[in-house]
N, C-alpha and C positions, 0 to 999 in steps of 0.2 A: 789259149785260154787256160785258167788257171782251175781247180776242179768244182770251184765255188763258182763258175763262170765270169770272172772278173778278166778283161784282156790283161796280158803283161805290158806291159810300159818298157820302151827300149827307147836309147835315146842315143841320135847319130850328133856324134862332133866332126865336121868336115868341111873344110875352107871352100871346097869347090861346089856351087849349087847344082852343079849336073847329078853328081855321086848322090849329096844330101836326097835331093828328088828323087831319083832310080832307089833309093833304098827305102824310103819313105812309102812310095809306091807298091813296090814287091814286096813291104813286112804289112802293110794293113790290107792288102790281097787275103793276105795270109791269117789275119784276125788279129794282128799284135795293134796295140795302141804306139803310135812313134810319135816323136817332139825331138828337134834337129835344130841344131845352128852351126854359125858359121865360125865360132871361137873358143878356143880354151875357157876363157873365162865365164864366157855367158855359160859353157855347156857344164861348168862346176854349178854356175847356180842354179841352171835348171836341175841337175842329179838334188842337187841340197832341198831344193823345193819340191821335186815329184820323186823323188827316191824310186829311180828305175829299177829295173831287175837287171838290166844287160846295157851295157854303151859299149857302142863301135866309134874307135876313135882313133883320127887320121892321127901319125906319125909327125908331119911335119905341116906347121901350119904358121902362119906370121907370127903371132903373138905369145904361144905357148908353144912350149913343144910337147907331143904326147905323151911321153915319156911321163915331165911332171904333172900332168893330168891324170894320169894311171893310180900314180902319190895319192896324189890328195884326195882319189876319187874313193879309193881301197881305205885310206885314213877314214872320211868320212861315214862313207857308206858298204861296213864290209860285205855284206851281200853283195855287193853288184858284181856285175862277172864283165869285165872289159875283155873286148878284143879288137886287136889293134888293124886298122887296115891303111894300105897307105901303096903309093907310086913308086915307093921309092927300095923295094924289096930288098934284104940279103940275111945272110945266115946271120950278121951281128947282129941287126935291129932286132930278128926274128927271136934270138937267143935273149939280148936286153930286156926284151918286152915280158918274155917269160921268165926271164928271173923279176922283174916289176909286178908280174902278178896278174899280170894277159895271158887268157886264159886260150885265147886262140892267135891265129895270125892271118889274116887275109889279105893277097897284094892283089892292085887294083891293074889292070879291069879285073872285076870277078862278078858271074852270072846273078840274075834273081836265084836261082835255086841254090848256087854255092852259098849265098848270103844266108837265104832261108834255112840251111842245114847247118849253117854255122850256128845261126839263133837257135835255133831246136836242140842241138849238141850243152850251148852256153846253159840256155834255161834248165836242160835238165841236169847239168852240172852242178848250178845254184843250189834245186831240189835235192839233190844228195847232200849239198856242205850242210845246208839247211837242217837236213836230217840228221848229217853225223855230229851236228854240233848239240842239239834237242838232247840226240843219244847219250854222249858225254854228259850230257846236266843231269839226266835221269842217272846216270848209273852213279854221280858223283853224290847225290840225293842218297839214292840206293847205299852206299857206302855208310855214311855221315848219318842216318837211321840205324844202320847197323851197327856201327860202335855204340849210338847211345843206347841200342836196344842189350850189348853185351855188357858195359859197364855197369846199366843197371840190373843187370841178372846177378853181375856179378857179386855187387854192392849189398844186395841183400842178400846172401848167405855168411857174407865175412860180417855185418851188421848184428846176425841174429847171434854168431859163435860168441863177437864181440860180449854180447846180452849176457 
C-alpha cells in the first residue's frame, strides 16, 4: 500500500494461467491490487487503461514477444517498473531485458516470496525514480528563479547609472 492507503496496482502479462493464478494469489495475500492476462496486446491495454505501478511480463509468449511489450510499455507509461519473468532463462535474455528497461529478471518456477520481494524491490524502485525525477524539476525551478532573480538585481543598478 501506498502511504495514502491506496493498494498498488501490478499487472501480470503471462500466456500460462497456472503462473498468472499463483502470482495473482501471493500479490493480493500481500495487499497489492493485481489484473493479469494472457496476451501482449490485451496486457498494453490494460497498462494504458489502469496505469499500473509494476508489470511482470513473460518473455515469450504467442503473439508478442516481451521484449516489445517492455517498448511500449516504458514509451507509454514511464513510471511503470517491468520485470521480466519467463521459463526460458539465460544471461542474454537476462542482459536484453535490462538494457530494455527491466528492472528485474525472474526465471520461472520462482517462489510466492521471491515474487513478493521482487515487487517490494520494483515499487520501491519506482519511489525513488519518482522522486529523483520531482528533484530534478525542483532544482531546475530552483535555477530558472535564480537567473531571473540576478538579472533583475542586475538590471536595476546598470538602469539607474544609465539615468
Amino acid at each position: 500500500m501506498t502511504e495514502t492507503g491506496v493498494r498498488e496496482l501490478v499487472l501480470i502479462i503471462d500466456d500460462e494461467e497456472s503462473v498468472r493464478d499463483g502470482c495473482i494469489q501471493a500479490l493480493e495475500r500481500s495487499g497489492y491490487e493485481v489484473i493479469a492476462t494472457a496476451d501482449g496486446a490485451g496486457g498494453i491495454a490494460l497498462a494504458r487503461d489502469r496505469r499500473p505501478a509494476l508489470a511482470f511480463i513473460d518473455l515469450k509468449m504467442p503473439d508478442m514477444a516481451g521484449m516489445e511489450i517492455i517498448d511500449v510499455l516504458l514509451k507509454d507509461i514511464p513510471d511503470i517498473v517491468p520485470i521480466v519473468i519467463t521459463g526460458y532463462a539465460s544471461i542474454v535474455s537476462a542482459v536484453e531485458s535490462m538494457k530494455r528497461g527491466a528492472y528485474d529478471y525472474l526465471p520461472k518456477p520462482f517462489t510466492p516470496d521471491q515474487l513478493r520481494a521482487a515487487t517490494k524491490r520494483g515499487l520501491e524502485h519506482r519511489d525513488l525514480k519518482i522522486e529523483a525525477r520531482r528533484l530534478r524539476e525542483e532544482k531546475e525551478q530552483i535555477q530558472k528563479n535564480f537567473i531571473t532573480f540576478v538579472s533583475h538585481e542586475m538590471r536595476s543598478p546598470l538602469v539607474t547609472i544609465q539615468q
